[in-house]
Biotite code that builds the C-alpha atoms (Angstrom):
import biotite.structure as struc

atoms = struc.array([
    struc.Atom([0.000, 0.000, 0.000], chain_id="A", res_id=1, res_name="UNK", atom_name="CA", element="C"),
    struc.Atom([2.983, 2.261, 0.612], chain_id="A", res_id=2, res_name="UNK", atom_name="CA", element="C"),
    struc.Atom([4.366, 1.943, -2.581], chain_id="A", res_id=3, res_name="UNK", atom_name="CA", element="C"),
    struc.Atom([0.904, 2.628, -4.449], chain_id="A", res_id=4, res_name="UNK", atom_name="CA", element="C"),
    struc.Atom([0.739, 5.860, -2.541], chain_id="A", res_id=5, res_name="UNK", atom_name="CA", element="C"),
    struc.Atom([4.712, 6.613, -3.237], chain_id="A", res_id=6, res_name="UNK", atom_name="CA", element="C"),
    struc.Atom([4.017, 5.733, -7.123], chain_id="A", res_id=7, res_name="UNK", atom_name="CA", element="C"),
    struc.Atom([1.289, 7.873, -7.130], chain_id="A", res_id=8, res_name="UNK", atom_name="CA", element="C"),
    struc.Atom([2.316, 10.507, -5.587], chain_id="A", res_id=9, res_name="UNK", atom_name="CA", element="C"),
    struc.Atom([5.204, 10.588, -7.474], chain_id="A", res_id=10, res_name="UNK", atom_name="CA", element="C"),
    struc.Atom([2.759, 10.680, -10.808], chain_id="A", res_id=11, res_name="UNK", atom_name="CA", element="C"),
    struc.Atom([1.305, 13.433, -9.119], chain_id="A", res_id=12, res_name="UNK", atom_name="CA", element="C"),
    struc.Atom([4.467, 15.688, -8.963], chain_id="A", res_id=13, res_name="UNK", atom_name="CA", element="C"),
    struc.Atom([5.584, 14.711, -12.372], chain_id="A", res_id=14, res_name="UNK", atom_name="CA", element="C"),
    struc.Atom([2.105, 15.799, -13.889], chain_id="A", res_id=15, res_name="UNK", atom_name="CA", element="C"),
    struc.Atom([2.272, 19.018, -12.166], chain_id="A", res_id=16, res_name="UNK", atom_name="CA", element="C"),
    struc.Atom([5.822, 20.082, -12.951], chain_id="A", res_id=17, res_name="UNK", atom_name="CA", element="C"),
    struc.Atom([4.885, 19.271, -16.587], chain_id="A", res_id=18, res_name="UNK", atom_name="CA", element="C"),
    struc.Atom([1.695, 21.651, -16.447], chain_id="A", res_id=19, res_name="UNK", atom_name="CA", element="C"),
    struc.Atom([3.670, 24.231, -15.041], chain_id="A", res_id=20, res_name="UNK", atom_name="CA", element="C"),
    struc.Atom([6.229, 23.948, -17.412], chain_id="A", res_id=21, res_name="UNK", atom_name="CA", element="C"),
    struc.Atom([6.542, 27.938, -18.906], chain_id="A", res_id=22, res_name="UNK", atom_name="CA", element="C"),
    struc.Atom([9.434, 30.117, -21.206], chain_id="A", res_id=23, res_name="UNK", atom_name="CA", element="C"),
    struc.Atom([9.966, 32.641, -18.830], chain_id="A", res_id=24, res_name="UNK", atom_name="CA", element="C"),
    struc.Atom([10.653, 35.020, -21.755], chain_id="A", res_id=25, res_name="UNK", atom_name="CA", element="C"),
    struc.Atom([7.093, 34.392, -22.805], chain_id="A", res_id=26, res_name="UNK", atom_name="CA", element="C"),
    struc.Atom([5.701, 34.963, -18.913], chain_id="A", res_id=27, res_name="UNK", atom_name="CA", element="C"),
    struc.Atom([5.356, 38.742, -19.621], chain_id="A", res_id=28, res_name="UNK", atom_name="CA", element="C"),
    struc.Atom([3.370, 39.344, -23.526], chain_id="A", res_id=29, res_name="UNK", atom_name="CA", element="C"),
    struc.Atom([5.620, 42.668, -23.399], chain_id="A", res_id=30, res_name="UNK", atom_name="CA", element="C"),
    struc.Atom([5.960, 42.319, -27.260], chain_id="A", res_id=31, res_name="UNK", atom_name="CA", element="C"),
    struc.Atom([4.579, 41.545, -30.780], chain_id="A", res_id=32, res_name="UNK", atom_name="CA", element="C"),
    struc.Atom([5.992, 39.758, -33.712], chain_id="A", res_id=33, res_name="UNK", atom_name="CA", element="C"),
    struc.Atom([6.568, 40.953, -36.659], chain_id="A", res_id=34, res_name="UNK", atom_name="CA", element="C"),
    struc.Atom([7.270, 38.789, -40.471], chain_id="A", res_id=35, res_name="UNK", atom_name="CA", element="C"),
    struc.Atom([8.656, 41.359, -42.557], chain_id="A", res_id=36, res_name="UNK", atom_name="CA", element="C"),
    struc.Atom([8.392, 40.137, -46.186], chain_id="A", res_id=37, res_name="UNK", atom_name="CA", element="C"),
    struc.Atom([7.946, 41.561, -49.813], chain_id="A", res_id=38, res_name="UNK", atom_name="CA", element="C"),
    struc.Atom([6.696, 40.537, -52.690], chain_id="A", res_id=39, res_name="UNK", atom_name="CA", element="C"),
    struc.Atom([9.919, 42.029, -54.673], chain_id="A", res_id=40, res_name="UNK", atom_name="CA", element="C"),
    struc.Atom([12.995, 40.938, -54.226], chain_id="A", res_id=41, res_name="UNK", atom_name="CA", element="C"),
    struc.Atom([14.735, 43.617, -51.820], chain_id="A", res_id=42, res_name="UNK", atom_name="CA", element="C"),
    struc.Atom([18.680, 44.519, -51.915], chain_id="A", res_id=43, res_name="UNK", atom_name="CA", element="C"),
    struc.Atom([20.279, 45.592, -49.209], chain_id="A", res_id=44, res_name="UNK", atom_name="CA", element="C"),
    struc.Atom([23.743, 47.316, -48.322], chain_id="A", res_id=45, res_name="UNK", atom_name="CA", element="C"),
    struc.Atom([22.701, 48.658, -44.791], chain_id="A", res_id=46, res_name="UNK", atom_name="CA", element="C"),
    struc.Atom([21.511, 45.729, -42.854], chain_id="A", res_id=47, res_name="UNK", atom_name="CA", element="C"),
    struc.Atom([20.437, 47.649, -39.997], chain_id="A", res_id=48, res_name="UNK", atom_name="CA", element="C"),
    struc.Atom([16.637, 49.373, -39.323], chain_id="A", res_id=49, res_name="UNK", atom_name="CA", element="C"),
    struc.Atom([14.553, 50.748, -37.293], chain_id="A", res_id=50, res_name="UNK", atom_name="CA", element="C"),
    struc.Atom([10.522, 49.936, -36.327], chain_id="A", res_id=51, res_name="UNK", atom_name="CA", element="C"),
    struc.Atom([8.460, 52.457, -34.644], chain_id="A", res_id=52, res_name="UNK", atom_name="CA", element="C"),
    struc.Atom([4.995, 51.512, -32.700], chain_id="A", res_id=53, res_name="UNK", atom_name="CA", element="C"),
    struc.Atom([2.730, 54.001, -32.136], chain_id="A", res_id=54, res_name="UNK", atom_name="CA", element="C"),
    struc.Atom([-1.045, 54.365, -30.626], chain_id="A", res_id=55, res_name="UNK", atom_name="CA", element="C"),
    struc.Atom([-3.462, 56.842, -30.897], chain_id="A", res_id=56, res_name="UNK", atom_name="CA", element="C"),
    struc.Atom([-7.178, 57.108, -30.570], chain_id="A", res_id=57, res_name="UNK", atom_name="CA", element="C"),
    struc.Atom([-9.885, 56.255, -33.143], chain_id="A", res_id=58, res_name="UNK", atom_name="CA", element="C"),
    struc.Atom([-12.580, 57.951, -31.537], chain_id="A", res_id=59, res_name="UNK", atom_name="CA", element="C"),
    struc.Atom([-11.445, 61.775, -31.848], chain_id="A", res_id=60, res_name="UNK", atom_name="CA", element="C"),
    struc.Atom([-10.970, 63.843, -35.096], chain_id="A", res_id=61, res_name="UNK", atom_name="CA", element="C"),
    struc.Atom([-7.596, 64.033, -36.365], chain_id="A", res_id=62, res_name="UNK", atom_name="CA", element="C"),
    struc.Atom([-5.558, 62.167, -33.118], chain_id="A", res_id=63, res_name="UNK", atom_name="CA", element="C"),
    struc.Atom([-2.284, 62.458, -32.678], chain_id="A", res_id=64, res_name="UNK", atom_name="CA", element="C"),
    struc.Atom([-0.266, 59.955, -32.200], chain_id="A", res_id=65, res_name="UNK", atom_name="CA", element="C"),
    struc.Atom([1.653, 58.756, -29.448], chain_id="A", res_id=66, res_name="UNK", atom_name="CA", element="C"),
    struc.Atom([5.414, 56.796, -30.277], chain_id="A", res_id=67, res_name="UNK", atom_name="CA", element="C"),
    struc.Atom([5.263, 53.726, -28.053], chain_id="A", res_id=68, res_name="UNK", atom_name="CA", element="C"),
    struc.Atom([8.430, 51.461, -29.150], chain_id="A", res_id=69, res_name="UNK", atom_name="CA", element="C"),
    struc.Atom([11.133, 52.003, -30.958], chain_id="A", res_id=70, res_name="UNK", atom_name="CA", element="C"),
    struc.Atom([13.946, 49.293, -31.975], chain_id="A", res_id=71, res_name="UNK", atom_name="CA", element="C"),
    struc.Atom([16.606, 48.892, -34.263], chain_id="A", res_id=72, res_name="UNK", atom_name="CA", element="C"),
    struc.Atom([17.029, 45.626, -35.775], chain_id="A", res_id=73, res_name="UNK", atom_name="CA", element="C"),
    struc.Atom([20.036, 44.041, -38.248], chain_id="A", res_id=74, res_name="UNK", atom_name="CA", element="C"),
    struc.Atom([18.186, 42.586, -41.962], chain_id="A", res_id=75, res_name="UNK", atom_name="CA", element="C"),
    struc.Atom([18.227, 39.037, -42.812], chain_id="A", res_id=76, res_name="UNK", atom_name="CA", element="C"),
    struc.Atom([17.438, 37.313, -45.810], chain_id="A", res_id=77, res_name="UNK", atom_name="CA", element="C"),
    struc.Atom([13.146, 37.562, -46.730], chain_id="A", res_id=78, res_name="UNK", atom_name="CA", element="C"),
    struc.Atom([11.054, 36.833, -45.193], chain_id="A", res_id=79, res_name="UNK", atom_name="CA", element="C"),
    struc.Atom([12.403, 37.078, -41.918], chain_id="A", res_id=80, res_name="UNK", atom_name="CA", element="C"),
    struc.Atom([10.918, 37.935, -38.155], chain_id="A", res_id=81, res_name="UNK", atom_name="CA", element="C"),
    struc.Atom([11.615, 40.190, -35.397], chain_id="A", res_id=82, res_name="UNK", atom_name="CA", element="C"),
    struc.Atom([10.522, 40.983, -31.685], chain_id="A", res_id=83, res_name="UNK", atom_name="CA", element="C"),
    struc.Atom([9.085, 44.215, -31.098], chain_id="A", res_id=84, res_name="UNK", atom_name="CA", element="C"),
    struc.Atom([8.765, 45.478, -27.578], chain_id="A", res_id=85, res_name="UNK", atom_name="CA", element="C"),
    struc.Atom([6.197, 47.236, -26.440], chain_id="A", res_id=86, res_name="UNK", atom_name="CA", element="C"),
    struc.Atom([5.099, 48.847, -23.146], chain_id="A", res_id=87, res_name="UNK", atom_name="CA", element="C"),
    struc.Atom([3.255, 46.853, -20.630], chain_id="A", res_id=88, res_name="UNK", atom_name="CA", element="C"),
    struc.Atom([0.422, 49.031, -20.564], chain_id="A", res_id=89, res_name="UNK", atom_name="CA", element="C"),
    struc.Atom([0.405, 50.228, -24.347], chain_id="A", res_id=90, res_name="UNK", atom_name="CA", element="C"),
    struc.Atom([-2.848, 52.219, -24.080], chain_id="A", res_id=91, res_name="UNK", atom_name="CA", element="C"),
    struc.Atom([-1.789, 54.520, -21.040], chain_id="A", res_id=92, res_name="UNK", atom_name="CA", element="C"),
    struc.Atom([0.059, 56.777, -23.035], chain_id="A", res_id=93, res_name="UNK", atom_name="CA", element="C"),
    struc.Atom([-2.715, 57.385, -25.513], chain_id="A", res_id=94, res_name="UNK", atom_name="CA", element="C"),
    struc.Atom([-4.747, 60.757, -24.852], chain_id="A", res_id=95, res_name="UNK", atom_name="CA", element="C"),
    struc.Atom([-8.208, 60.837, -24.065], chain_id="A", res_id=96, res_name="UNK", atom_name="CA", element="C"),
    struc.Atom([-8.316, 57.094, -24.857], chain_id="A", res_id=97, res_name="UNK", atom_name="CA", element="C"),
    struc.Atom([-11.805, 55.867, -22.753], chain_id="A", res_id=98, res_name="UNK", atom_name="CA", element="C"),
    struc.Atom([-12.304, 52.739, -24.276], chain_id="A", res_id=99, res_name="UNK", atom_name="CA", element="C"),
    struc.Atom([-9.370, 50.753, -25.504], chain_id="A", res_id=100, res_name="UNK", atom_name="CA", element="C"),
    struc.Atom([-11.191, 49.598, -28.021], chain_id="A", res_id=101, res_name="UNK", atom_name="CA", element="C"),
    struc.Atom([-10.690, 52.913, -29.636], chain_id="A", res_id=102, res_name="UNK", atom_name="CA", element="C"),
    struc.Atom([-7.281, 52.371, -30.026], chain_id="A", res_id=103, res_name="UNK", atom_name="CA", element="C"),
    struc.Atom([-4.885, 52.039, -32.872], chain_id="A", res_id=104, res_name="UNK", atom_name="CA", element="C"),
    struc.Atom([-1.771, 50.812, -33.321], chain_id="A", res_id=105, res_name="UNK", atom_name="CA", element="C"),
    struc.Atom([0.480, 50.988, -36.154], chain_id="A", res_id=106, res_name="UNK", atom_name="CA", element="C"),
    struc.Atom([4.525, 50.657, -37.084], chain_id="A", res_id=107, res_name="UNK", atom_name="CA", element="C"),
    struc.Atom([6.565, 52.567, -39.257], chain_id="A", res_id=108, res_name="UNK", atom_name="CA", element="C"),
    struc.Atom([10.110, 51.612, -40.946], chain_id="A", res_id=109, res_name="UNK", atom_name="CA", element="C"),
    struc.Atom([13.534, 53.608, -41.099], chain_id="A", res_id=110, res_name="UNK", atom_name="CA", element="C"),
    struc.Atom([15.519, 51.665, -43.281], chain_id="A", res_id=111, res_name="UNK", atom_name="CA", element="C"),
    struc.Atom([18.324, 53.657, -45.608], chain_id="A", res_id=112, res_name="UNK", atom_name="CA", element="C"),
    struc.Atom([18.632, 50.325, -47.165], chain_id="A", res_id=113, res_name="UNK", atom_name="CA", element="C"),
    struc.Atom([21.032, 51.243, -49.719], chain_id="A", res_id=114, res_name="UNK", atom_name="CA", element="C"),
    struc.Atom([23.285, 53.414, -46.993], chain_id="A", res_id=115, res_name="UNK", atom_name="CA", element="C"),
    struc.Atom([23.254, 56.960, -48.932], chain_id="A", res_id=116, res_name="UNK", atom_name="CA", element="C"),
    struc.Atom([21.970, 58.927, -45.363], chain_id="A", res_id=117, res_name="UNK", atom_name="CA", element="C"),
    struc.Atom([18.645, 59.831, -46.929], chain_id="A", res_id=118, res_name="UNK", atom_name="CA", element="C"),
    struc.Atom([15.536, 58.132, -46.825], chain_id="A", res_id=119, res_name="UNK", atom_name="CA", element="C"),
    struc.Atom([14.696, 58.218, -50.657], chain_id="A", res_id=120, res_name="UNK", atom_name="CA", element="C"),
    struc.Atom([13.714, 55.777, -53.724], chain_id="A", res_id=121, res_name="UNK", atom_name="CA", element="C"),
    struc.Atom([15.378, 53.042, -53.605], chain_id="A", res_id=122, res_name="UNK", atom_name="CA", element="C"),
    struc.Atom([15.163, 52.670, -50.018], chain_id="A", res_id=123, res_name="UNK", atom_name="CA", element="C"),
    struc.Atom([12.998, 49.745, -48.483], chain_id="A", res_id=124, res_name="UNK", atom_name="CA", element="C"),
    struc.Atom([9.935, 50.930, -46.551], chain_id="A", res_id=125, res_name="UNK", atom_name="CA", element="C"),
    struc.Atom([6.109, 49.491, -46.174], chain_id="A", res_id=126, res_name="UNK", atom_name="CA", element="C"),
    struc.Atom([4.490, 48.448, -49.190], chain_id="A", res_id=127, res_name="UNK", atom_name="CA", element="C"),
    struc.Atom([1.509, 50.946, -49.077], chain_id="A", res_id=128, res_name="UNK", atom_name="CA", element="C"),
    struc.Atom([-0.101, 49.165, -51.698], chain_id="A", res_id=129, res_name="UNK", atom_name="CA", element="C"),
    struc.Atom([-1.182, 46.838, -49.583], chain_id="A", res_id=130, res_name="UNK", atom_name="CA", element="C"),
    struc.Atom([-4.707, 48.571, -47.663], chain_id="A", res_id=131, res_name="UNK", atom_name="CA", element="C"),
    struc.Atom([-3.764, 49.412, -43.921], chain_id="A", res_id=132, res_name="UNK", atom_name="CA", element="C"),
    struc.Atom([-0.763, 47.493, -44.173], chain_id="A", res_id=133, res_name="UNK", atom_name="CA", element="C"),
    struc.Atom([0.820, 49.590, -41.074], chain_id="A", res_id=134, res_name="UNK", atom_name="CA", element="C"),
    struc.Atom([-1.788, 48.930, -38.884], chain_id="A", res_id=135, res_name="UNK", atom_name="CA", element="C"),
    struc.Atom([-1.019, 46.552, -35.987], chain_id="A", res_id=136, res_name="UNK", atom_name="CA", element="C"),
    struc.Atom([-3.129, 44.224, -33.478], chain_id="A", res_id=137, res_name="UNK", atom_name="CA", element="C"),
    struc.Atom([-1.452, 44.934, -30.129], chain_id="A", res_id=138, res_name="UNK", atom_name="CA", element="C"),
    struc.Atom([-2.632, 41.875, -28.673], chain_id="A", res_id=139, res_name="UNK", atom_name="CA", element="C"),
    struc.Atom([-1.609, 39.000, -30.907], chain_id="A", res_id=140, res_name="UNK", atom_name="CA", element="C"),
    struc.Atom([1.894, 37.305, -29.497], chain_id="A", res_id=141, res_name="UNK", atom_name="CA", element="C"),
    struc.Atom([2.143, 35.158, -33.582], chain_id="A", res_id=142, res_name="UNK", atom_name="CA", element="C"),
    struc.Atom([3.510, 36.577, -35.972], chain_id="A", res_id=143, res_name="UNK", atom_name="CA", element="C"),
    struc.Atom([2.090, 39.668, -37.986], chain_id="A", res_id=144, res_name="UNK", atom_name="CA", element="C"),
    struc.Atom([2.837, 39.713, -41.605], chain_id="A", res_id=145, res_name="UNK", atom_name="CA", element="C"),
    struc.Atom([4.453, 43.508, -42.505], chain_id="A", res_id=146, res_name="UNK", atom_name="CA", element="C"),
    struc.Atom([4.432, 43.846, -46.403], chain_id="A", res_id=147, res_name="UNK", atom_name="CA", element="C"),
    struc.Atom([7.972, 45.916, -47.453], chain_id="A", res_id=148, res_name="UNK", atom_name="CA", element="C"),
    struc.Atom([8.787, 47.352, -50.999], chain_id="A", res_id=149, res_name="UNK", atom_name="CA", element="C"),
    struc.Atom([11.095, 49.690, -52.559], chain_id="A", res_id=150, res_name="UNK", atom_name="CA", element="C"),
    struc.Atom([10.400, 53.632, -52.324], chain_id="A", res_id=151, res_name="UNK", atom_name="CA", element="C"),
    struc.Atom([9.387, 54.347, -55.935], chain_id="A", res_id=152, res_name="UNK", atom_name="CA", element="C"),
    struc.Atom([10.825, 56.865, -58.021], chain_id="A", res_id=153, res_name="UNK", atom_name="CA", element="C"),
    struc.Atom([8.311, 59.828, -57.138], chain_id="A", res_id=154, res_name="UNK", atom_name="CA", element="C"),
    struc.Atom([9.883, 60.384, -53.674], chain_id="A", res_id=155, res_name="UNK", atom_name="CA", element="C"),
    struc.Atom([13.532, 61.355, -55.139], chain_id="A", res_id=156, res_name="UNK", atom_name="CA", element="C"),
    struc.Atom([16.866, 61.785, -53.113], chain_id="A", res_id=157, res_name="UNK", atom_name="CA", element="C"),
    struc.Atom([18.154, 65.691, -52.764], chain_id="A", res_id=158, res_name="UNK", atom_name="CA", element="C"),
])
């Protein structure tokens, strides 16, 4: 009888260290995912970026914006995916903001992909052809697919 309540309790412990079983890195949602990918196929020079969150409320006319993140990153080869952090309570900083629902969340790119110092044509930036392609769901923790392209010609370097 002893050993039925040793085996068992032993089954017991094992069952609940497995169900308690957690990434610590995952323990705090403080972040999104982003898949940045393109439809072209993107060259590069200057590997390194930057990715800017911001919020801002839906429910007034013409909001401003608030910046929430921002994080430089190094490119990889397409399609490739990076961690965004965000604040813990992203809808604090967003004025007059009485329903969260209101809010809206969106990222922007720096990227002077081909390393000239100017944000121009030729650089890689969101592919606005895509409809609301900047806009971001704050509370999804898999990946977000962020459409890229090439600056056209119409926004020339000075």
């Amino acid at each position: 009888m002893k050993k039925i309540l040793t085996l068992l309790f032993t089954a017991f412990c094992i069952i609940l260290m497995l169900s308690c079983d957690t990434d610590i890195d995952d323990a705090d949602n403080n972040y999104i995912i982003l898949e940045l990918m393109s439809d072209e196929d993107l060259t590069f020079s200057n590997r390194s970026f930057t990715v800017n969150l911001y919020g801002g409320n839906d429910s007034i006319a013409n909001p401003s914006a608030v910046q929430l993140a921002s994080n430089n990153f190094e490119a990889q080869n397409f399609p490739f995916e990076i961690r965004l952090e965000i604040p813990a309570d992203p809808y604090a900083p967003i004025q007059n903001l009485e329903d969260n629902n209101n809010a809206r969340f969106y990222v922007e790119i720096e990227w002077d992909s081909d390393n000239n110092g100017q944000l121009c044509q030729g650089d890689i930036d969101l592919d606005y052809r895509i409809q609301n392609v900047e806009l971001i769901n704050i509370n999804r923790r898999d990946p977000q697919e962020v459409f890229l392209s090439t600056i056209p010609q119409t926004i020339p370097c000075e």
